[in-house]
C-alpha positions as CSV (number, residue, x, y, z in Angstrom):
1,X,0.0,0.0,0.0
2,X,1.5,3.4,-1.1
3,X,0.4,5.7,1.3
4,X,1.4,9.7,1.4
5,X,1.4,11.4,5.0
6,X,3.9,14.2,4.3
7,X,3.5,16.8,7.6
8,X,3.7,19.7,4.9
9,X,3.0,19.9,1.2
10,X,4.6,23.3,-0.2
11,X,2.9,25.0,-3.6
12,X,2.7,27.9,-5.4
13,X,-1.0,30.0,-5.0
14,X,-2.6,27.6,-5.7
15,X,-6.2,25.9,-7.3
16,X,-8.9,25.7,-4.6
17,X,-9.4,22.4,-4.7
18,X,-6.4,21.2,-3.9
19,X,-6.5,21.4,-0.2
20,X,-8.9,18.2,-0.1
21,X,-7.3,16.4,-2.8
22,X,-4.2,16.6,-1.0
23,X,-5.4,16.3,2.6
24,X,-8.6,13.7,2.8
25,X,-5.8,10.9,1.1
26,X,-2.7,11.4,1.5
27,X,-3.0,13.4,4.7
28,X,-0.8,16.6,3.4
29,X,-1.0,20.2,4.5
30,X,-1.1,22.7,1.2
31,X,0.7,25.8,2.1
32,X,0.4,28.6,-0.6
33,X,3.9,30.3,-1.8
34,X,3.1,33.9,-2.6
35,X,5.0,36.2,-5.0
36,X,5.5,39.9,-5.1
37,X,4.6,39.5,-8.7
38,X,2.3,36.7,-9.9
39,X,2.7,37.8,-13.4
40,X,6.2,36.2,-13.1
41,X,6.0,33.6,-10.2
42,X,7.7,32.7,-7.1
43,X,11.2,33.2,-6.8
44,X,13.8,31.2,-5.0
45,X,13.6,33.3,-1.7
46,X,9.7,33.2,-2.5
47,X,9.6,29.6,-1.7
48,X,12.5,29.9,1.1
49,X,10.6,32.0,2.8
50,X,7.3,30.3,2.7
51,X,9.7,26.8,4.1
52,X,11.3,28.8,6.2
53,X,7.5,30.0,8.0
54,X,6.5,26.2,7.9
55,X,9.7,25.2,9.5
56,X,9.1,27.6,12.3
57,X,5.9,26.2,12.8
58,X,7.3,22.9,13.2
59,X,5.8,21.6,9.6
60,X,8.2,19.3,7.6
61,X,8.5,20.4,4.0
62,X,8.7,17.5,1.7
63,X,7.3,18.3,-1.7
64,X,6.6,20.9,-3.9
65,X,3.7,21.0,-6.1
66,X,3.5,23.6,-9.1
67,X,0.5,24.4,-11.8
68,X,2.0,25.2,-14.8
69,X,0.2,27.1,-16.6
70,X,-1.3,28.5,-13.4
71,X,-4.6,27.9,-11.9
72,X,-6.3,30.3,-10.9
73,X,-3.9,33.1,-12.8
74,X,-3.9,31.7,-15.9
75,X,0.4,32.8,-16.3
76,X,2.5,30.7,-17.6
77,X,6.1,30.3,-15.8
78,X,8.8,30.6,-17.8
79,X,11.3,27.6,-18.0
80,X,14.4,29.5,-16.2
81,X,11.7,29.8,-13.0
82,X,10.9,26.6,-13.4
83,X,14.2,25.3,-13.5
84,X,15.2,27.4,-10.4
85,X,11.8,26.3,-8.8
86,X,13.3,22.0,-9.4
87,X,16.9,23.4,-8.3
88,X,15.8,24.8,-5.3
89,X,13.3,21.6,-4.3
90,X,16.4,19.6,-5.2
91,X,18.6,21.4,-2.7
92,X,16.1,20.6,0.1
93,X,16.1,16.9,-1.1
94,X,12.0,17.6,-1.8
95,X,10.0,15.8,-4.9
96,X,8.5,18.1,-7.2
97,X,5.2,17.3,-8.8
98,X,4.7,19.5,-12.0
99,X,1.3,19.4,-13.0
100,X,0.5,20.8,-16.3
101,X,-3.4,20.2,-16.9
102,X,-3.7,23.6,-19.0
103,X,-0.7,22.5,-21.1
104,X,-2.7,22.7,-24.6
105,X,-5.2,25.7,-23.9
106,X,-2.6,28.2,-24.2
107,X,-4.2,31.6,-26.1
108,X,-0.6,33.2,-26.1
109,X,2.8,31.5,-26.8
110,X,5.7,31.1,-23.7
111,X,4.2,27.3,-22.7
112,X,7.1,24.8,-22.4
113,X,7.0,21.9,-20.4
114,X,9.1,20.8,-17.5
115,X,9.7,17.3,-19.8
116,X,11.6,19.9,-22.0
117,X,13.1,22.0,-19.6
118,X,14.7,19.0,-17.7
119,X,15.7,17.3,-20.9
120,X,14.0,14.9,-19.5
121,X,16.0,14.2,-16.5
122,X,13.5,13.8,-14.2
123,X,15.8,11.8,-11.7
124,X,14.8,8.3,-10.4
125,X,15.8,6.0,-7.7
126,X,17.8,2.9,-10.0
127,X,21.6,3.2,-9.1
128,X,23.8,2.3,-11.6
129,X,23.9,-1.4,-10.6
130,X,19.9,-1.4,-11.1
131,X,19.7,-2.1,-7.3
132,X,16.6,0.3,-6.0
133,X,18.2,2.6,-3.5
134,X,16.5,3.3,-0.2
135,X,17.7,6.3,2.5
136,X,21.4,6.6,2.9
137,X,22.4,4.5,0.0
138,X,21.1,1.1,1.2
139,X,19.6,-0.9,-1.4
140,X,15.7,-0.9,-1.0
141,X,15.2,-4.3,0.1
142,X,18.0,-4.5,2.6
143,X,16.7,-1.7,4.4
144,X,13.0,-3.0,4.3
145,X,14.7,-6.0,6.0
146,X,16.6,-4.4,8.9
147,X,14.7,-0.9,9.2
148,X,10.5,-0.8,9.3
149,X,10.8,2.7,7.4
150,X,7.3,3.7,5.7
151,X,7.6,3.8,2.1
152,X,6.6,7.9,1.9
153,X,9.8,8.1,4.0
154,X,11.5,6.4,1.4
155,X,10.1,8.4,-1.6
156,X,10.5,11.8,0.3
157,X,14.5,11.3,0.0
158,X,14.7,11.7,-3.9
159,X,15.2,14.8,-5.2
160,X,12.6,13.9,-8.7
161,X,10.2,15.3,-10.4
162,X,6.8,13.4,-11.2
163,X,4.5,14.9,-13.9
164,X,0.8,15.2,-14.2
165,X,-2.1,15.7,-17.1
166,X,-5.2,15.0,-18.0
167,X,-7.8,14.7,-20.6
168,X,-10.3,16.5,-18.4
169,X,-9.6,20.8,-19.4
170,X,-7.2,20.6,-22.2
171,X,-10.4,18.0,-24.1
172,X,-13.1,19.0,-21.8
173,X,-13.6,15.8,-20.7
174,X,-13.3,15.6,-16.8
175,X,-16.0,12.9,-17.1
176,X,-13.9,10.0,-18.8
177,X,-11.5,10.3,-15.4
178,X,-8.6,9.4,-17.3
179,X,-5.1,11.2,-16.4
180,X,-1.4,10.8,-16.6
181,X,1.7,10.9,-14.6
182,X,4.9,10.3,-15.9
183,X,7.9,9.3,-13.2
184,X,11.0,7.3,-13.4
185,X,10.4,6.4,-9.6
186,X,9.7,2.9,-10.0
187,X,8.9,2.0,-6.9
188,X,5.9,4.7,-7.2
189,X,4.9,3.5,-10.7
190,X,5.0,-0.3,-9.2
191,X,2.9,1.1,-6.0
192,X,0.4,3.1,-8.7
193,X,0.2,0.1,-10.8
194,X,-1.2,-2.0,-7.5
195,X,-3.4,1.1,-6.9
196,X,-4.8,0.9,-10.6
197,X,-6.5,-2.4,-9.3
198,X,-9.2,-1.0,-7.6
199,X,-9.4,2.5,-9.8
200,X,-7.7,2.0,-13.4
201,X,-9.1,3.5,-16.6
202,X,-11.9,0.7,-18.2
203,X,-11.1,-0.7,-21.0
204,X,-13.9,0.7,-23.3
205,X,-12.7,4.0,-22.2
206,X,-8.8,2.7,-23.2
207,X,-10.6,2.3,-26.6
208,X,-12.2,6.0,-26.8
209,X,-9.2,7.8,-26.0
210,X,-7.1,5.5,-28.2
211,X,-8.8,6.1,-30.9
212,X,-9.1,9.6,-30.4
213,X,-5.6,10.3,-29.7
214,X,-4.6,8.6,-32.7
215,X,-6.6,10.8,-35.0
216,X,-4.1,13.5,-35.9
217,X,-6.2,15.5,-38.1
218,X,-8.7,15.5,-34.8
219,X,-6.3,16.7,-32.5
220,X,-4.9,19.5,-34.2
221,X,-8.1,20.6,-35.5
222,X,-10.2,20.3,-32.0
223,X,-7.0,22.1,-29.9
224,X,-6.8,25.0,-32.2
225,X,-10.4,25.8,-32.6
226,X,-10.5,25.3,-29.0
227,X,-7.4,27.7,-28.7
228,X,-9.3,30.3,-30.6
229,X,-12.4,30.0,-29.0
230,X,-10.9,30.6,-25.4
231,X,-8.9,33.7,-27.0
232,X,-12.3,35.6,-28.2
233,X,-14.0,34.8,-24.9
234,X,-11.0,36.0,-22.6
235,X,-10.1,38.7,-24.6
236,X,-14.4,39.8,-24.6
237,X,-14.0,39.0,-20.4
238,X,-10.9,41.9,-20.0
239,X,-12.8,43.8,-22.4
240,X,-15.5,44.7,-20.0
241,X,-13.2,44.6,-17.0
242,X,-11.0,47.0,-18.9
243,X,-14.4,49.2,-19.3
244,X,-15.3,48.6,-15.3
245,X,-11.5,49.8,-14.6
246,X,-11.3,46.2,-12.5
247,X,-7.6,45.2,-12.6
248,X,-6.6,42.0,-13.3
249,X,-3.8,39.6,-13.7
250,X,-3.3,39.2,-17.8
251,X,-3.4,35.5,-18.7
252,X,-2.0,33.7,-21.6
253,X,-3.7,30.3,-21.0
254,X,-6.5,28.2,-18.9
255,X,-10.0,29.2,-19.1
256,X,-9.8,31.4,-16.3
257,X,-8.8,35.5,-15.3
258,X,-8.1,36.6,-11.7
259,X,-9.4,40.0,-10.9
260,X,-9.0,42.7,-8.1
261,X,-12.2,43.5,-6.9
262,X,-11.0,44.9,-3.5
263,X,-11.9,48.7,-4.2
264,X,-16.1,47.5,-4.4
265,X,-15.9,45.7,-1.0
266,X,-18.1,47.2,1.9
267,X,-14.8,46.2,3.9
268,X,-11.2,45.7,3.1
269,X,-11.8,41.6,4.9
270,X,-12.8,38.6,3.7
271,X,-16.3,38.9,5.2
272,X,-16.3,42.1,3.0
273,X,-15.4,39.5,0.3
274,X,-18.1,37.0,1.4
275,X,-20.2,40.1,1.0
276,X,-19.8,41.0,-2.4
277,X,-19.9,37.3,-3.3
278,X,-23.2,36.7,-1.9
279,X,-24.3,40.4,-3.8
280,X,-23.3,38.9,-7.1
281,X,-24.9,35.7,-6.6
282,X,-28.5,37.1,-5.1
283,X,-28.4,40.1,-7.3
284,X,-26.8,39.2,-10.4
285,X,-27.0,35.3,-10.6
286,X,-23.0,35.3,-10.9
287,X,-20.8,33.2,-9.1
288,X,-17.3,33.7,-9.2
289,X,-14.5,31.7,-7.4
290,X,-13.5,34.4,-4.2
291,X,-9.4,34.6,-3.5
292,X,-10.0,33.3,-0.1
293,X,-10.6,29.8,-1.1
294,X,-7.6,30.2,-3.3
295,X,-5.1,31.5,-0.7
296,X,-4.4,34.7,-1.3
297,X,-3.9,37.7,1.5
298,X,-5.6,40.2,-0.7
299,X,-9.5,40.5,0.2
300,X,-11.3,40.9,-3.1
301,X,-9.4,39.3,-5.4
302,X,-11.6,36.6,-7.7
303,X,-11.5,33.8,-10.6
304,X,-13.8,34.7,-13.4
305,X,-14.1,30.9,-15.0
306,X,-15.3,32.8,-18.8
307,X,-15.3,29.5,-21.1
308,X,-17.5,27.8,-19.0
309,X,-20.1,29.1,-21.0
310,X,-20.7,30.2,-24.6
311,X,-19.8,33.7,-25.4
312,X,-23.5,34.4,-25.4
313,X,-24.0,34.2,-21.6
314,X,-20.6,35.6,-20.8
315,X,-21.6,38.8,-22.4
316,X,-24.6,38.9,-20.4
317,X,-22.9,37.9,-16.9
318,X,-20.4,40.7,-17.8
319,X,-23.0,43.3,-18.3
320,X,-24.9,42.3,-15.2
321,X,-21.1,42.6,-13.6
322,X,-21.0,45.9,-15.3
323,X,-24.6,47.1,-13.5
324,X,-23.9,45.7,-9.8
325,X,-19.9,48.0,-9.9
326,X,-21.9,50.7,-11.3
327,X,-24.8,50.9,-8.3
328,X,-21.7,50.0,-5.7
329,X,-19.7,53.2,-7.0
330,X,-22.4,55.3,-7.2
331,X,-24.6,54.2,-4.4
332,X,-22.2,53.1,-1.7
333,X,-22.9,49.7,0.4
334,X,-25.3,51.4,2.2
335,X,-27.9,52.4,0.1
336,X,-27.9,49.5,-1.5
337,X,-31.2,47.7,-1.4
338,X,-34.2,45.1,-3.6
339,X,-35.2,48.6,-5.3
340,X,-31.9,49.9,-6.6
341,X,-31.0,46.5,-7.6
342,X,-34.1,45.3,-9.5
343,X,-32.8,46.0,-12.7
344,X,-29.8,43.8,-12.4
345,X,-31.3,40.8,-14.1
């Protein structure tokens, strides 16, 4: 049985959802690493310092988890940060998980994968010899014979990187349930493999995706229409922010835009962000992911998720967006009430 109960799990601001994927499982704690500028990413002494606040804390670092592109920025990390991102995970003798589900819905240029960056040295725990090598050099199976170590003890000493992907964004498919992960850690693919017993991909799903990834003329046809059709509705989305002088972070892939929301808040906390929320939602029939479930410091900060519907609807969410800034400017919090909002919808 593979089993994951790191004390600490270390990532960059991260997707809201991770915090119970990582935690229900594997028993991690997500900590979010925060950057002066998210445009360009964490730096070195961004993800020191964040380890360095665990530490002190008494939290174990043990792996580092990046979103590459990024959800919920929709940025795309350059392959030097990346690099220095692995190096410094390396140093600290941490695994780095690299997961890349936005890979293909890129609207501007930049993307490279970590596959590419490394050259594809991913590192893996085969010496030389082929003997599997365990904490402190000792093969894998002597140490299992004179030491009960858990095996997450074992995997936490390698200094690798795993990757991740999925059919689900890139092919809108979240409903086949079929991803990847590509590792030279045997042991972990070997611990996977047992784990694919009880939750592998069916076969007559094998045969979909088979024969849809073998249709070249497919692929490239689907992923650039879908290229083009996230492009139109992001670039309609920052249109209409742009109008509502809402900042935002400017994205170059996902299906996603993080905005600043903070000067429309009755109050500069994230009850003033649960506030606004709630506004949109009653008022507006809008819901918008809030930065609080996303980790960040900023009150009023907010995922607008625009290709989840057709252009059609996002041009009507954004003028009803438009409507509920313009009665918060010019009426305040406090005058706000069922009259001045009744047409909203």
């Amino acid at each position: 049985m593979l089993c994951f109960r790191f004390d600490l799990r270390c990532c960059i601001q991260y997707y809201a959802a991770f915090d119970a994927d990582l935690k229900i499982v594997a028993g991690c704690i997500a900590v979010p690493v925060h950057s002066s500028n998210p445009s360009i990413g964490p730096t070195s002494d961004d993800l020191e310092s964040a380890a360095a606040m665990a530490e002190a804390k008494g939290l174990r670092v043990r792996l580092l988890l990046i979103t590459n592109p990024n959800n919920p920025l929709g940025t795309i990390y350059p392959p030097a940060l990346i690099q220095s991102a692995i190096d410094w995970a390396r140093s600290r003798k941490m695994h780095t998980v690299v997961d890349e589900l936005y890979a293909l819905s890129t609207h501007e240029g930049g993307f490279e994968s970590v596959i590419r960056t490394l050259n594809n040295d991913l590192r893996n725990d085969v010496r030389e010899d082929g003997v599997l090598v365990g904490i402190n050099g000792h093969s894998y199976f002597s140490m299992l014979t004179h030491f009960r170590v858990h095996i997450a003890h074992i995997l936490l000493y390698y200094q690798q990187v795993h990757h991740v992907w999925a059919l689900s964004k890139d092919f809108g498919a979240s409903g086949f349930r079929i991803g990847t992960l590509y590792s030279k850690n045997q042991r972990l693919l070997s611990s996977i493999a047992n784990l694919n017993i009880f939750s592998g991909v069916s076969h007559p799903m094998q045969m979909v995706v088979q024969e849809l990834l073998m249709d070249d003329n497919f692929i490239y046809g689907f992923l650039d229409n879908s290229r083009q059709r996230i492009r139109y509705s992001y670039k309609l989305c920052i249109a209409r922010l742009d109008e509502m002088v809402i900042p935002y972070v400017p994205a170059k892939a996902g299906i996603f835009v993080y905005a600043d929301f903070s000067s429309l808040l009755p109050d500069q906390t994230f009850g003033g962000e649960a506030k606004f929320s709630s506004l949109l939602l009653d008022a507006a029939r809008i819901i918008m992911t809030p930065g609080q479930a996303q980790h960040d410091r900023k009150p009023g900060m907010f995922r607008i998720c625009y290709a989840f519907v057709t252009p059609e609807i996002l041009e009507m969410a954004m003028q009803r967006l438009d409507k509920i800034v313009g009665k918060i400017r010019r009426w305040h919090w406090d005058n706000l009430n069922a009259e001045s909002l009744t047409d909203i919808l």
